[in-house]
C-alpha positions in Angstrom: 0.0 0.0 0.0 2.6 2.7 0.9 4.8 1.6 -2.3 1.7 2.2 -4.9 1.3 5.4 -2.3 4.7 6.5 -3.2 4.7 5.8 -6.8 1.0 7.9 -6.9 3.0 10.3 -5.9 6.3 9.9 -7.7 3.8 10.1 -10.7 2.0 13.1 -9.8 5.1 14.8 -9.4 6.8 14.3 -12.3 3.3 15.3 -14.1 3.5 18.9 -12.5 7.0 19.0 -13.5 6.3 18.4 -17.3 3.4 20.6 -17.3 6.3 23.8 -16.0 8.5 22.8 -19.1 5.3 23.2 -21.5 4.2 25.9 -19.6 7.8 27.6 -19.2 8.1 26.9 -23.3 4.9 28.2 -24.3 5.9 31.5 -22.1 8.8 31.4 -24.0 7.5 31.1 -27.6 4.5 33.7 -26.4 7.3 35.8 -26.0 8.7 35.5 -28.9 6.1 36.0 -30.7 5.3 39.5 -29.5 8.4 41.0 -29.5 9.9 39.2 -33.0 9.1 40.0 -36.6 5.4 38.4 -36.4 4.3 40.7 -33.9 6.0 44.3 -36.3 4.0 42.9 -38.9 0.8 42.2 -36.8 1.0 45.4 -35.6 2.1 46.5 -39.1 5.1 49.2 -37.3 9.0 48.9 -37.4 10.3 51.3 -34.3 13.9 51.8 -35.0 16.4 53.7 -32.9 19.2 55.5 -34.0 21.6 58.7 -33.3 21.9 61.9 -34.9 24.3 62.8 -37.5 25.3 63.3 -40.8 25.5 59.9 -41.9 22.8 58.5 -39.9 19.7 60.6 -39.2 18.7 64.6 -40.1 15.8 66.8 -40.2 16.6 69.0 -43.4 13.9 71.5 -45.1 11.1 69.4 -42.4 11.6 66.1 -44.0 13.7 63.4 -42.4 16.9 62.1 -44.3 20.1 60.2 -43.8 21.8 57.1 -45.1 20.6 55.0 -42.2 17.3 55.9 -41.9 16.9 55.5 -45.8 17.9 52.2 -45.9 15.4 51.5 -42.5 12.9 52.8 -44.4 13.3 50.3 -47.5 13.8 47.5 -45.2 10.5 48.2 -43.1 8.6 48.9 -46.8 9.9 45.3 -47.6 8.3 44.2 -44.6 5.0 45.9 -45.3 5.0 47.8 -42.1 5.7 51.9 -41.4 8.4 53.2 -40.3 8.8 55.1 -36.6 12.3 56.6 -35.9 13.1 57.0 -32.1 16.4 59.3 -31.4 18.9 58.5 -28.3 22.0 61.1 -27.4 25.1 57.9 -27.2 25.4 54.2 -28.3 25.2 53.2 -24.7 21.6 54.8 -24.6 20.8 53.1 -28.1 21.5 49.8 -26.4 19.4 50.1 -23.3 16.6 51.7 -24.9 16.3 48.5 -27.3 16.8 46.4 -24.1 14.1 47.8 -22.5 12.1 47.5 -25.8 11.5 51.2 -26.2 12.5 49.5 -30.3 12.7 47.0 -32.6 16.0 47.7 -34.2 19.1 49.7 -33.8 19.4 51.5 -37.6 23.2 52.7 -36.5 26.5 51.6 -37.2 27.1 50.3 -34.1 31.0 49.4 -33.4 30.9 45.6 -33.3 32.9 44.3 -29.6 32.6 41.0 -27.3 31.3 42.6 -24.7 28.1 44.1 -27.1 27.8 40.5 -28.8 27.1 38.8 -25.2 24.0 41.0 -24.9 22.4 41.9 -28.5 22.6 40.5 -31.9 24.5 42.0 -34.7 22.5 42.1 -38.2 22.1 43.8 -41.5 25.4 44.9 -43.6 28.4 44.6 -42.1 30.1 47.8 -41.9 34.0 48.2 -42.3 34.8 51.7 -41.2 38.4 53.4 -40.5 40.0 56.8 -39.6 41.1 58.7 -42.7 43.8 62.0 -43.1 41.5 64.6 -44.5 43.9 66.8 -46.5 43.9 68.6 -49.7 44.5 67.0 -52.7 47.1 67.9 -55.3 50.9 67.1 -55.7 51.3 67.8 -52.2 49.3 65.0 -51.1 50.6 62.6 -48.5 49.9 59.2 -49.6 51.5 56.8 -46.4 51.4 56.8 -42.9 55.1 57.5 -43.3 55.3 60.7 -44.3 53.3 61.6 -41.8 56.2 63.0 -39.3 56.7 66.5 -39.0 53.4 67.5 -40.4 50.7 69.1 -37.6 47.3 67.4 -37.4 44.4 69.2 -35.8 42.5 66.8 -34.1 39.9 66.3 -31.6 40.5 65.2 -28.2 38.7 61.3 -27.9 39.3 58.4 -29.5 41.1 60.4 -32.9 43.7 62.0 -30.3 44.6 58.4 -29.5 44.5 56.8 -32.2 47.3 59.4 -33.7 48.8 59.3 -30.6 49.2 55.4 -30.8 50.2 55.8 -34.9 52.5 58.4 -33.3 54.1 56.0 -31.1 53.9 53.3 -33.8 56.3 55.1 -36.2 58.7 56.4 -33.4 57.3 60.2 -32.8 57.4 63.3 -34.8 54.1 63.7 -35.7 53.1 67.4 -34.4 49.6 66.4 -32.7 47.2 69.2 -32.1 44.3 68.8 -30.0 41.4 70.9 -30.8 39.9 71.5 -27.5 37.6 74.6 -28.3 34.1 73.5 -28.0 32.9 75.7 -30.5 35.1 73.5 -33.3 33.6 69.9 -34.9 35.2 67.7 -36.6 33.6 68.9 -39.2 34.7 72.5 -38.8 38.5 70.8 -38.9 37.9 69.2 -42.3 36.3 72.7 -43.7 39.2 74.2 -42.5 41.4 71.7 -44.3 39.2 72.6 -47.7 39.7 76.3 -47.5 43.4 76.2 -46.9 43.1 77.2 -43.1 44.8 73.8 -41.8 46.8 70.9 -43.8 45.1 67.8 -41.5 42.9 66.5 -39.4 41.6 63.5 -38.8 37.9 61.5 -38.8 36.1 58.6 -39.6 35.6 57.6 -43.5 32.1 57.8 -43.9 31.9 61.2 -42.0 34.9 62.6 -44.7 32.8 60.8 -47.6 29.9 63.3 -47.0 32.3 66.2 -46.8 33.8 65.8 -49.7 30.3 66.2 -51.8 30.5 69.9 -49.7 34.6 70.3 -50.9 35.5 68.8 -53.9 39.2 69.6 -53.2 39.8 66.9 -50.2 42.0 63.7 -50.7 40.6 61.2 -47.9 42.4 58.0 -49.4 44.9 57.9 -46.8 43.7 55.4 -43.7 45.6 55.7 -40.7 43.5 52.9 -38.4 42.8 49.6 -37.9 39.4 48.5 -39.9 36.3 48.5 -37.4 33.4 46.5 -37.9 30.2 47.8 -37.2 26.1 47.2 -37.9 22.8 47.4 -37.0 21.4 45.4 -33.7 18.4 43.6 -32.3 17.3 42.0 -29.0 18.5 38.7 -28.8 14.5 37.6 -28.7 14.6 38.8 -32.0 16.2 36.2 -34.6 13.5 36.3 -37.0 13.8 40.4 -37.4 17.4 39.8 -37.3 17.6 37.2 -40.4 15.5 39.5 -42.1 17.9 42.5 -41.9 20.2 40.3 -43.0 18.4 38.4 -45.6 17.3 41.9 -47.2 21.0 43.4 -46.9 21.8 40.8 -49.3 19.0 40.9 -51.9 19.3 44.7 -51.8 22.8 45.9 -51.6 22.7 45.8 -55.5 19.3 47.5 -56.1 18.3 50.8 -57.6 17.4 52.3 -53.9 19.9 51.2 -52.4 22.7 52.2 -54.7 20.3 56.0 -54.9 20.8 56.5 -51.2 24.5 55.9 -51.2 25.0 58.1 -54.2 23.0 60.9 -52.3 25.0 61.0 -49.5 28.3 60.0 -50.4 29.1 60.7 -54.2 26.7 64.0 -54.9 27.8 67.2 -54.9 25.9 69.0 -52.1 26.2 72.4 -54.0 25.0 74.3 -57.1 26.8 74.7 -59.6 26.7 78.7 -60.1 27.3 81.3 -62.6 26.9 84.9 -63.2 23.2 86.0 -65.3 23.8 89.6 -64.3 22.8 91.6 -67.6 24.1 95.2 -66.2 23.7 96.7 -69.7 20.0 95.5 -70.0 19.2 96.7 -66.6 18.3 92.8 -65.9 19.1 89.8 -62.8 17.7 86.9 -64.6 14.8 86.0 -67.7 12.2 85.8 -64.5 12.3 89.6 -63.5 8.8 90.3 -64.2 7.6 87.3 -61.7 9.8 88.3 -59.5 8.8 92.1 -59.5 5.2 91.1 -59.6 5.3 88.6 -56.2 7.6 90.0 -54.5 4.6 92.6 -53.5 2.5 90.5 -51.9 4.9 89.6 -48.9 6.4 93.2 -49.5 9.9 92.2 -50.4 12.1 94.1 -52.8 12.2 92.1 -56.1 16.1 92.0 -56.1 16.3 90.1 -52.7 13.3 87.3 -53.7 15.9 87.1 -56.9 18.8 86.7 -55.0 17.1 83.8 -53.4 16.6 82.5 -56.3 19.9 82.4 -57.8 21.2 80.9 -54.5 18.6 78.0 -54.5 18.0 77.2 -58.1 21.0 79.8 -60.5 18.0 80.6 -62.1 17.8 77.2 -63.6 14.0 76.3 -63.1 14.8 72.2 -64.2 17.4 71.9 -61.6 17.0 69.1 -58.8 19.1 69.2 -55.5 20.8 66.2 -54.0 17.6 66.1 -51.2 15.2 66.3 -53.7 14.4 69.9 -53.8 13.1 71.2 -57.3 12.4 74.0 -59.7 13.9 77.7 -59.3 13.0 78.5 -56.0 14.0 74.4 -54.9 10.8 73.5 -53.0 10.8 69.8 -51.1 8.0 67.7 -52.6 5.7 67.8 -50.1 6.6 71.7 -49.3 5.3 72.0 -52.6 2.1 70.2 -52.6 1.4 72.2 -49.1 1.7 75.4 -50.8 -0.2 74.5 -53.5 1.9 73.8 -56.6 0.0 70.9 -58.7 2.0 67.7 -59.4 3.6 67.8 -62.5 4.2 71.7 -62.2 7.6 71.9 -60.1 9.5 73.1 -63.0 7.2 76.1 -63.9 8.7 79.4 -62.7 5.5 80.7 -62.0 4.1 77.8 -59.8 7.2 78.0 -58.2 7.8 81.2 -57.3 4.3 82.1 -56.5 4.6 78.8 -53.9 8.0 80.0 -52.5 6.5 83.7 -51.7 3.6 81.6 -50.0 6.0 80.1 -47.7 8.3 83.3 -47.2 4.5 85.3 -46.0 4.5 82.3 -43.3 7.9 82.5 -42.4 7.0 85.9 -41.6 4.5 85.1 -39.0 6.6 82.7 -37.2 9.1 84.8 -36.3 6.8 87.7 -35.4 8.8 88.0 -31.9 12.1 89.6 -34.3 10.3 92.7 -34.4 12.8 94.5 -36.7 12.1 93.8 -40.5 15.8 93.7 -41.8 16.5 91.1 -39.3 13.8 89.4 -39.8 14.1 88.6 -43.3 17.4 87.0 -42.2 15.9 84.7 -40.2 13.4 83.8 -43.0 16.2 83.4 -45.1 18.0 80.5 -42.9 14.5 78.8 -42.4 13.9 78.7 -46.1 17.5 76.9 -45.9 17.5 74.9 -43.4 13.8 74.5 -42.2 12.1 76.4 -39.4 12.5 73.8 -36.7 16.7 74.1 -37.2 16.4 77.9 -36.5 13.6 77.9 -33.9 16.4 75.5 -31.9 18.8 77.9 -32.4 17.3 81.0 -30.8 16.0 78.6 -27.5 19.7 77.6 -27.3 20.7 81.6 -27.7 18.1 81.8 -24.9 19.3 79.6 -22.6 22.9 80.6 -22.8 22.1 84.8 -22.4 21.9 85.5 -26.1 19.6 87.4 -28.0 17.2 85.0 -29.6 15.8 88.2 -31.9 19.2 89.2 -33.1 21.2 87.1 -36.2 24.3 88.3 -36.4 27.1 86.7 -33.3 24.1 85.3 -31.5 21.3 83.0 -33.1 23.9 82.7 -35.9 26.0 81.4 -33.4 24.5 78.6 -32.3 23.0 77.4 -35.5 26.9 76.7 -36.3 26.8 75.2 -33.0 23.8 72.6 -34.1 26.6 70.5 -35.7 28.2 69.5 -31.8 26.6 66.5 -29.9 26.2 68.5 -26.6 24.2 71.4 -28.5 22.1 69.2 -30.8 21.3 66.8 -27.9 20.1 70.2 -25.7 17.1 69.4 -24.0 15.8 72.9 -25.8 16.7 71.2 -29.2 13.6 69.4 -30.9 15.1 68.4 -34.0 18.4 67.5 -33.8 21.9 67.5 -35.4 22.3 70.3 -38.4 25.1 71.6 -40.3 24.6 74.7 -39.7 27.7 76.9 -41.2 26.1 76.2 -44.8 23.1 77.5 -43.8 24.5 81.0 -42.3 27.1 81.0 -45.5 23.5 81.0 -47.6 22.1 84.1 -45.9 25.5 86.1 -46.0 25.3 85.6 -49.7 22.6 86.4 -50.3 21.9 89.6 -48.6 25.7 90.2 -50.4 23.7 89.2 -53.7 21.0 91.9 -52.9 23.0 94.5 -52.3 25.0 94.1 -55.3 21.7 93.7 -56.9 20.5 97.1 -55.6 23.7 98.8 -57.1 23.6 97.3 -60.2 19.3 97.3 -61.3 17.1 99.8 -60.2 13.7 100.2 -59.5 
């Protein structure tokens, strides 16, 4: 009796302990199932998480853009699901944020390390990325690591510092090594001072002096001076179906149309116009579009010459142009800009649609910044918002704001810190909405053109 007692028991026991396993497996594959690929499709929306920068993810003109987050967005189209970006200020927050499934996917060249690999999984395109010398091309050119002694590299304190420092070491000294410790100087100011002649060298990562170069033509970034580092995008280890997907569509795609577009845009195109002087002193004429231009310019009460100065700064009066971000038509209206303001599909290219549009746009401008109560100024803020969209500028006088400039004044204040938009600890300001921006394009554009205007003014009358 107490042996068939026992095994009762025995039985009973080993019953409960199966039905945990299938209970702890169906947990499991419950799980699975709603944080992995079927449950982004089910609920038919990819959240991906990524950094700002130039190569990754930027607000430009309103409309989002950047190598990374085009290539998201074809991968979460091939999936059949929209697309929601999610921003985080450093790597390490990317990482926590996906671990605390605030996303699906890290859409971020993420450096690659053992410690990483232990708590997420790598997938997507592997990415093999290096520190370059950014210097000018010609003759001059340095073209090994070897010749590097003697010359003086600017550099920025961080991981480039030591990595020079190390090369330094590596080739028995004499590299003059100059860290750039002025807050007010990016990496990316370094390599436009290297373009215009004001430095011979600095230093950065590849695909950051790739995008540079479509702004100055006149860089030689061949030159590697680091080890290769591999880097990609990452999921939650829950998530090896998403994950063989990224990688699945990284191979089917690297090849395609898209694909090869988006790299082209950011890493082969020529960011600027191509410009040349229309100027007719003799016939008292700017451009073939005068008469527009003298006709609209009234209704937001702008002096012709300036809304043509514009002009020849967006478009060099060339109404068929099409920038590198998509902009179009003489006054280079974004797509959707353009349907907002009215200008039909099919009708980007006419002057007239165009200009009418852009004047649209300039009278609303004018509203928003209502609180720069002086007109002249003003119109320079207008200016960098047709640029660079409004939400770039708006950032820029909150940051003037907060550090005891004057939001209403351009010139050595809300200039200022649009330049500054460019440096991780001003673009990740708690009083910045939207993010990393070049910004010393954008205050070049309204230099030149009030320039423009002026000359304009001497040159055409009334």
């Amino acid at each position: 009796m107490c042996k068939e007692k026992l095994f009762a028991g025995l039985l009973g026991v080993l019953f409960l302990l199966l039905s945990g396993c299938a209970n702890r497996q169906q947990t499991a594959d419950h799980a699975e199932a709603t944080t992995d690929l079927p449950a982004i499709r089910q609920r038919g929306e990819l959240v991906a998480l990524t950094l700002y920068s130039s190569t990754s993810y930027f607000n430009y003109r309103g409309e989002p853009m950047g190598f990374q987050y085009e290539l998201c967005r074809q991968f979460a189209d091939s999936l059949g699901v929209t697309l929601k970006v999610k921003v985080a200020n450093s790597p390490e927050e990317l990482i926590r944020k996906l671990q605390q499934g605030e996303g699906d996917l890290i859409a971020y060249n993420l450096n690659v390390t053992n410690e990483r690999k232990d708590s997420i999984l790598f997938c997507g395109e592997e990415n093999l990325s290096h520190q370059v010398l950014v210097q000018r091309a010609g003759r001059n050119a340095l073209k090994d690591v070897t010749e590097m002694p003697g010359k003086t590299i600017h550099v920025k304190p961080g991981r480039y510092q030591q990595r020079l420092e190390n090369l330094n070491n590596e080739l028995g000294g004499g590299i003059l090594i100059h860290p750039v410790t002025e807050d007010s100087i990016s990496e990316e100011d370094l390599i436009e001072q290297v373009a215009l002649g004001q430095i011979d060298y600095t230093i950065c990562d590849n695909e950051v002096a790739k995008v540079n170069r479509t702004y100055y033509s006149n860089l030689d970034i061949r030159l590697n001076v680091s080890f290769v580092q591999r880097s990609s995008w990452a999921v939650r280890k829950d998530e090896p179906l998403l994950a063989q997907a990224a990688n699945e569509w990284f191979k089917r795609n690297k090849t395609s149309n898209a694909y090869q577009s988006s790299a082209k845009r950011y890493f082969e195109q020529s960011k600027r116009i191509a410009h040349g002087s229309i100027l007719s002193v003799k016939k008292g004429q700017i451009s073939r579009f005068d008469s527009l231009f003298r006709h609209y310019a009234r209704r937001i009460d702008w002096d012709w010459r300036l809304l043509a100065s514009l002009a020849y700064a967006e478009s060099n009066f060339d109404p068929t142009v099409v920038s590198w971000a998509g902009a179009r038509g003489l006054m280079q209206l974004m797509p959707r800009t353009a349907r907002i303001l009215g200008v039909p599909p099919g009708k980007e290219d006419d002057p007239e649609e165009s200009i009418k549009a852009a004047v649209v746009y300039i009278g609303r401008l004018d509203k928003s910044f209502a609180s720069v109560g002086d007109k002249e100024e003003r119109i320079k803020f207008i200016l960098a918002s047709y640029n660079a969209g409004e939400g770039h500028i708006k950032d820029a006088m909150a940051l003037a704001k907060k550090y005891g400039a004057d939001p209403t004044c351009w010139k050595n204040n809300v200039e200022k810190y649009l330049k500054l938009k460019s440096h991780e600890r001003y673009f990740n300001d708690e009083v910045c909405k939207n993010g990393y921006f070049r910004g010393e394009e954008t205050c070049r554009f309204v230099k030149d053109i009030l320039q423009r205007h002026r000359l304009y003014k001497d040159k055409i009358k009334h």
